[in-house]
VEXVO-371234 format. One line per 3 residues: number of its first residue (from 1); their letters; for each residue x, y, z of C-alpha. Coordinates in steps of 0.25 Angstrom, whole numbers, padded with zeros to 4 digits. Last residue first. Layout:
NUM = A = X,Y,Z | ...
END
This chain:
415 = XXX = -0102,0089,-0032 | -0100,0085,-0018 | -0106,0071,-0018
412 = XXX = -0095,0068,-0028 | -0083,0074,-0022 | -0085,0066,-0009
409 = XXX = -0087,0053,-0017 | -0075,0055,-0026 | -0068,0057,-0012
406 = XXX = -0075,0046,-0007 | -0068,0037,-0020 | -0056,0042,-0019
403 = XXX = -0054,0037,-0005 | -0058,0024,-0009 | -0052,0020,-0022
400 = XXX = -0038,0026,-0014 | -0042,0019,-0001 | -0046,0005,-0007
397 = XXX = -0031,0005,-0014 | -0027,0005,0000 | -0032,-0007,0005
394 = XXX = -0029,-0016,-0005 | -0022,-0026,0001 | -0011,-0017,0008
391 = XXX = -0013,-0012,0021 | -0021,0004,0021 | -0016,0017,0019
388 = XXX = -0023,0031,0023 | -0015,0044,0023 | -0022,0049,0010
385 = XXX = -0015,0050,-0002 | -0015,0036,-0004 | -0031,0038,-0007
382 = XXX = -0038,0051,-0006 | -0036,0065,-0004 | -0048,0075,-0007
379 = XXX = -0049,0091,-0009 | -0062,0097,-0011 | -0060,0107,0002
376 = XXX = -0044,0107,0006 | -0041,0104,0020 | -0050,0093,0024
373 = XXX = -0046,0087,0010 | -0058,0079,0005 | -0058,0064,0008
370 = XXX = -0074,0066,0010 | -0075,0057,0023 | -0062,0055,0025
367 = XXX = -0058,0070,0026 | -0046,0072,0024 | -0035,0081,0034
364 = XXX = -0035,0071,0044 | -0031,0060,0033 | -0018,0065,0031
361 = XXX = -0014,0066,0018 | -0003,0054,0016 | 0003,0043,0025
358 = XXX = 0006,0030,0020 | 0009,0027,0005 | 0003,0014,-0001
355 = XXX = 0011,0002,-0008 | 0025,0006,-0005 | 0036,0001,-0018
352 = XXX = 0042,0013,-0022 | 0038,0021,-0008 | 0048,0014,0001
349 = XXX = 0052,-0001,0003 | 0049,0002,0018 | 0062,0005,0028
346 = XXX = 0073,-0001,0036 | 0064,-0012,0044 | 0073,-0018,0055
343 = XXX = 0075,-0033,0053 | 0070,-0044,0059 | 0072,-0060,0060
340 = XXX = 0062,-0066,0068 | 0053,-0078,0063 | 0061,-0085,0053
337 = XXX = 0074,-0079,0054 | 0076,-0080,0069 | 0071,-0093,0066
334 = XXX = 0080,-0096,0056 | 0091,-0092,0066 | 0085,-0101,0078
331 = XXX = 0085,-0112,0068 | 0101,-0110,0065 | 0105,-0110,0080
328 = XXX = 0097,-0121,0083 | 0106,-0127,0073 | 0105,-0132,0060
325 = XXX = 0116,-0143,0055 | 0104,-0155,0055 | 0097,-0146,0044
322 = XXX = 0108,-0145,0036 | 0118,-0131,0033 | 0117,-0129,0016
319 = XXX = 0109,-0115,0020 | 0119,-0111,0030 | 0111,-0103,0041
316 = XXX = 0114,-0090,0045 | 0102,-0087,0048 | 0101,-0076,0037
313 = XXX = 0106,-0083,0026 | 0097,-0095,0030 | 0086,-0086,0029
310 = XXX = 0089,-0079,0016 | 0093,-0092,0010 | 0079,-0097,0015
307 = XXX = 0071,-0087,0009 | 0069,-0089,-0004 | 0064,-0104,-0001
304 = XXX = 0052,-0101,0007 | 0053,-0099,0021 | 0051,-0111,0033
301 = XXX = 0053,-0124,0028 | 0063,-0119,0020 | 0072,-0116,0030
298 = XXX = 0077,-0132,0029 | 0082,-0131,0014 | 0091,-0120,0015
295 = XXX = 0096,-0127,0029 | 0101,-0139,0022 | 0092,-0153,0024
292 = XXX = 0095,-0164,0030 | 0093,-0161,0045 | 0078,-0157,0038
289 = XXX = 0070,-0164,0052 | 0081,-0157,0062 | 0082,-0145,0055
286 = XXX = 0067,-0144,0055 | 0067,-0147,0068 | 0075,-0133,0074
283 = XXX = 0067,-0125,0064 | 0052,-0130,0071 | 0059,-0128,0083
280 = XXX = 0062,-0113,0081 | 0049,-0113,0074 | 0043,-0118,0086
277 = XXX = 0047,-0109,0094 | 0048,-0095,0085 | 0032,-0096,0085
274 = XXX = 0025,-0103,0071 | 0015,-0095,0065 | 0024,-0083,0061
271 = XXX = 0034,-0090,0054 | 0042,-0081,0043 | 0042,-0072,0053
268 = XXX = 0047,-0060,0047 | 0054,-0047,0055 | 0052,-0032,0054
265 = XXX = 0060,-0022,0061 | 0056,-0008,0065 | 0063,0005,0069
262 = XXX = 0052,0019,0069 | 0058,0029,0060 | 0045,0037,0059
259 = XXX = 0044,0030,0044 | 0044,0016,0052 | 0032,0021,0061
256 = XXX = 0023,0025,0048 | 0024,0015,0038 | 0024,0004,0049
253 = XXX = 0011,-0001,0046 | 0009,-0001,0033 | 0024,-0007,0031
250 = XXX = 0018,-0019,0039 | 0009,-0019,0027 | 0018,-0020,0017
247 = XXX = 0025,-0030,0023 | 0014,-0040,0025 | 0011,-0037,0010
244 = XXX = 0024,-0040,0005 | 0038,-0033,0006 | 0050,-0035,0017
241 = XXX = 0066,-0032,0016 | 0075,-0024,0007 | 0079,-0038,-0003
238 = XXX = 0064,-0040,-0001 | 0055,-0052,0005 | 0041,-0053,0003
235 = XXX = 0030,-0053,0014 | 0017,-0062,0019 | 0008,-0062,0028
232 = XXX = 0008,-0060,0045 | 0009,-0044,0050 | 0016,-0038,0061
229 = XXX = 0019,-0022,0066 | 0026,-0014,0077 | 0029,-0028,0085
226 = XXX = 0040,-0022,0098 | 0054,-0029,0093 | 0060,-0018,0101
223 = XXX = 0066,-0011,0087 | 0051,-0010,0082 | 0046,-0023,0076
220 = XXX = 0038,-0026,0063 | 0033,-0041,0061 | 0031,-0049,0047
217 = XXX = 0024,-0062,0048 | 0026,-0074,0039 | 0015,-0080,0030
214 = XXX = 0023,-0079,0017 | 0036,-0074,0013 | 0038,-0069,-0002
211 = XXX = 0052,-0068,-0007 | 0050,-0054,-0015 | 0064,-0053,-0016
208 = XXX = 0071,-0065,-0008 | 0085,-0061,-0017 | 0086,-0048,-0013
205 = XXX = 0090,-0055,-0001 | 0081,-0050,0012 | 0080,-0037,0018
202 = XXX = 0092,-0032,0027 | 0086,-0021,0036 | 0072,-0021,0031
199 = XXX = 0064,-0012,0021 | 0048,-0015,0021 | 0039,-0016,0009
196 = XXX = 0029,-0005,0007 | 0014,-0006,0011 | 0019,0009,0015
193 = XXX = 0027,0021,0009 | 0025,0035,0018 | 0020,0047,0017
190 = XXX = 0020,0056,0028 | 0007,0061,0034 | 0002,0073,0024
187 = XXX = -0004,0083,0029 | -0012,0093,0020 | -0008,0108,0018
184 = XXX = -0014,0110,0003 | 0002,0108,-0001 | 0002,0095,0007
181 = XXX = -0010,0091,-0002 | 0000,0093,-0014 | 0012,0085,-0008
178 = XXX = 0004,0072,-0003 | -0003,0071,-0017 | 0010,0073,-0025
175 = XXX = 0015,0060,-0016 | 0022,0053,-0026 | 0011,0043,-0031
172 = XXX = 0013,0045,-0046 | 0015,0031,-0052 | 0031,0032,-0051
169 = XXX = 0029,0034,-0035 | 0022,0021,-0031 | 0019,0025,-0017
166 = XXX = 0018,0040,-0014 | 0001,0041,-0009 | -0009,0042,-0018
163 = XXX = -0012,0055,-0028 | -0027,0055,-0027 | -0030,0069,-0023
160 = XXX = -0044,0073,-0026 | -0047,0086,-0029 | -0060,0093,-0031
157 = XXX = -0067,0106,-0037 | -0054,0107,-0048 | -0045,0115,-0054
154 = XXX = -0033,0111,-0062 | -0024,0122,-0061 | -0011,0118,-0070
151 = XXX = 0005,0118,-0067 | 0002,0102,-0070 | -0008,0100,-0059
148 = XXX = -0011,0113,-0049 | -0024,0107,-0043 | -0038,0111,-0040
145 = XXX = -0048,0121,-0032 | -0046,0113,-0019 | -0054,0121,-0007
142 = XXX = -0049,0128,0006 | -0050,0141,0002 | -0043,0138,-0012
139 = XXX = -0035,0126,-0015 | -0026,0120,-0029 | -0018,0108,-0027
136 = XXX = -0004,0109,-0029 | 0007,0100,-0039 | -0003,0091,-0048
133 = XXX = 0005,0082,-0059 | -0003,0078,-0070 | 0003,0070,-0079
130 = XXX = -0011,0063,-0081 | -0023,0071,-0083 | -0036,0062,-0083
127 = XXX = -0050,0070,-0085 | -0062,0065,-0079 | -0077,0068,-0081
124 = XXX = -0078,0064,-0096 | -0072,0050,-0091 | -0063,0043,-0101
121 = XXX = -0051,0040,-0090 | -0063,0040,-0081 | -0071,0027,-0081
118 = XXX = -0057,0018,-0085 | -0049,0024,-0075 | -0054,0017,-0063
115 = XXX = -0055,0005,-0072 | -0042,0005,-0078 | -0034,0006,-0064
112 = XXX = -0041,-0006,-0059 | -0039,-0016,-0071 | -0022,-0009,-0070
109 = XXX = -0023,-0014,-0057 | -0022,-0029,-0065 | -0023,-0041,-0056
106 = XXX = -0034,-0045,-0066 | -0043,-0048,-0056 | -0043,-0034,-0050
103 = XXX = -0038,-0033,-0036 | -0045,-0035,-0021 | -0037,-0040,-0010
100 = XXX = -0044,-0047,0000 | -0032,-0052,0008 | -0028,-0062,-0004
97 = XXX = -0036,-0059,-0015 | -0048,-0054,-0021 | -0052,-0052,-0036
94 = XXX = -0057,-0039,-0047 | -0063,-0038,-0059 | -0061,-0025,-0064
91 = XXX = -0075,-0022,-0073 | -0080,-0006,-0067 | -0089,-0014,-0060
88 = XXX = -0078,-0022,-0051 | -0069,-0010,-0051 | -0081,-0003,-0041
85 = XXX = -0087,-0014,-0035 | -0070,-0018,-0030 | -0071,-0003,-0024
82 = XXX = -0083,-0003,-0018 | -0082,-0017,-0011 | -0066,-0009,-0006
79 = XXX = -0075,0004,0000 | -0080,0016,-0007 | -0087,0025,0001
76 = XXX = -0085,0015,0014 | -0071,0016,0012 | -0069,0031,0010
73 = XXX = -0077,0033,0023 | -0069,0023,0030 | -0056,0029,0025
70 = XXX = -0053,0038,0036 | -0056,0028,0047 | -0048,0018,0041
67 = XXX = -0037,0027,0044 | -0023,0017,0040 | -0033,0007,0033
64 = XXX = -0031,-0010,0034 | -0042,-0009,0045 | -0052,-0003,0035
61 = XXX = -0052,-0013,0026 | -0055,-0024,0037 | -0068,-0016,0041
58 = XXX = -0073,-0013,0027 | -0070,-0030,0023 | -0062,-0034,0016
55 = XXX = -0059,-0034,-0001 | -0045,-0025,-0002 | -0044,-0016,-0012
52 = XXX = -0037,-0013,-0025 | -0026,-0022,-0026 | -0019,-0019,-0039
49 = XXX = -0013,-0028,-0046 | -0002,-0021,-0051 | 0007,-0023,-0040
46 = XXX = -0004,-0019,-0031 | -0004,-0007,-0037 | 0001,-0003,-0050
43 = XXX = -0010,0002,-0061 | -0015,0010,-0047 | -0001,0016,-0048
40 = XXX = -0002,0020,-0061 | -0016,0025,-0059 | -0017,0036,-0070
37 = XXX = -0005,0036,-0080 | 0004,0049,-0084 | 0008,0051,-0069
34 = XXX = 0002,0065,-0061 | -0012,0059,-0063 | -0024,0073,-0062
31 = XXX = -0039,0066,-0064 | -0048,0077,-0067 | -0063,0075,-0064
28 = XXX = -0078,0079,-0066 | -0088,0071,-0058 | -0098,0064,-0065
25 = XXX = -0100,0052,-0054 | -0092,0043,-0060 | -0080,0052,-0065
22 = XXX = -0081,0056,-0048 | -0079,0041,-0046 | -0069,0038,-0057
19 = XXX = -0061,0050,-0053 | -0060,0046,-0040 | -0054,0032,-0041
16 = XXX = -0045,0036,-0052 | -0039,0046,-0042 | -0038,0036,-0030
13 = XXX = -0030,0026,-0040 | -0023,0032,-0046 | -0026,0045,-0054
10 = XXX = -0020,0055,-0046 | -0026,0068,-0042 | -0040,0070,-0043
7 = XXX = -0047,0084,-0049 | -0062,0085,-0046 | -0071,0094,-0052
4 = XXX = -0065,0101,-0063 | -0063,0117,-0063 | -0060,0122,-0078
1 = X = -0046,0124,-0080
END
């Protein structure tokens, strides 16, 4: 085939992203999408709401990046006021929420994934081929020449790979991207799932799925009881143990000491702004001031409904048993329950339901000033792919639109 000059891998949300800014400036494209849709997982994240970036400030931002170092320069090229101008002028109205969370108005993704492909799905400078599955890149002395898609040579001046990370597998996110830059001799530091839900020892009654608990704080422990990691929100109980954005984040900041085999144990204080003292008292005088009323009925006062069998259950507790029957015993055991109670962690929820993937090329062998392969000339990694994640709330989404964007930008002021 006749040399193109630029091929991107993956049409999500990193591979729309650069192909509308080289579209924009004239620049001649072809867009490679292994599935038979472009952006399915974009048309899916946030829960279909998508959560495209996070409104705080540069400084803040950057503290919720693994390497903020690395991504400053992609930042500043195109930071989160960039990328809310850019969706506002192509028409998506777009609103704030809770933590600065930006989405679109309509609580739609499906408004952001139409207007990145709206300007080049018609686009004399781009061609879209979907089903196309790329197996090796194409190098010589030192420079990429193209790719090997379909038992085809595709060549091409530029490559950008845009193939994310391994999360939400049936859209296409399966990895390819990690296995064809291993071919070319990149490292890749082990994948693993993260902002994922975590797996404890005995989990909760399927019958409290999704039971949301607010305001408590969620603590991670080694086997000594040393604190590995803390956070105050709330989380959602599961049948196999914890979810929510709290959760998700912890899982952040785990990822990597729970997948060397490292033990940890998580616990839940329902009551963190009251000390295990005066909750003890506070317990012992409720039972005195409800003496009338049963047990189901007196724990109320400190978790929501759902979870007072569960509690009782675990105490050991009789539900039907009245106030003016509760030991000291028993309120030492809901205390246990309230602001104590732990359980070894067993695992995440795994790659079917982890928001971002972990790990990736590393960033050592890219250069975060162009994005280009220091290894192959003309090559460029962006997005998941990369080993950068940040927290949930946006964050992430910010470094696929960004990275693409400066490695648009590199292509651009080269040709």
């Amino acid at each position: 085939m006749e040399s193109t000059k630029t091929i991107i891998i993956g049409a999500g949300a990193s591979g729309l992203m650069a192909a509308n800014q080289l579209a924009s400036a004239g620049r001649k494209v072809i867009l490679l999408e292994k599935k038979h849709q472009c952006g399915l997982k974009l048309r899916i994240t946030g829960k279909g709401r998508c959560n495209l970036t996070n409104a705080c400030s540069k400084e803040d931002f950057l503290s919720h990046v693994s390497s903020p170092d690395f991504f400053l320069p992609s930042f500043t090229a195109f930071d989160n006021k960039d990328l809310i101008d850019f969706f506002e002028q192509k028409g998506v109205e777009l609103k704030s929420e809770r933590g600065n969370r930006i989405y679109p108005a309509s609580d739609k993704a499906t408004d952001i994934f139409f207007a990145l492909l709206r300007d080049i799905e018609h686009n004399d400078n781009v061609e879209i081929i979907k089903n196309c599955d790329v197996k090796h890149l194409i190098t010589e002395k030192g420079g990429i020449k193209g790719v090997i898609a379909n038992n085809e040579k595709i060549s091409a001046d530029n490559v950008i790979i845009c193939t994310g990370g391994k999360t939400y597998q049936t859209t296409g996110s399966t990895g390819d991207g990690y296995r064809i830059l291993k071919l070319i001799g990149h490292k890749i530091v082990m994948p693993v799932p993260a902002l994922v839900g975590l797996r404890t020892e005995n989990g909760y009654p399927a019958s409290l799925q999704n039971a949301e608990i607010k305001n408590c704080e969620i603590i991670i422990t080694d086997k000594d009881k040393n604190i590995i990691a803390k956070r105050f929100g709330d989380i959602y109980l599961d049948e196999y143990g914890v979810a929510g954005p709290v959760i998700l984040s912890l899982s952040r900041e785990i990822a990597r000491e729970f997948d060397k085999g490292k033990e940890m144990f998580l616990s839940v204080d329902f009551k963190p702004k009251i000390d295990k003292d005066k909750l003890k008292e506070e317990i012992i005088s409720t039972f005195k001031t409800r003496r009338t009323e049963n047990a189901s009925s007196i724990v109320r006062k400190w978790v929501p409904k759902p979870i007072a069998e569960e509690m009782l259950n675990a105490c050991r507790i009789n539900p039907k048993t009245m106030g003016y029957k509760l030991t000291e015993k028993d309120a030492k055991s809901l205390l246990w329950y309230l602001k104590f109670r732990r359980e070894e962690i067993i695992g995440d929820m795994g790659w079917s339901e982890a928001v971002i993937t972990m790990g990736g090329v590393s960033l050592d062998e890219i250069d975060k000033w162009t994005l280009e392969s220091k290894k192959v000339k003309n090559l460029y990694v962006t997005g998941e792919l990369l080993d950068l994640d940040a927290d949930t709330g946006g964050y992430n989404l910010q470094i696929a639109f960004s990275t693409a964007v400066k490695a648009a930008q590199t292509i651009i002021s080269r040709t």
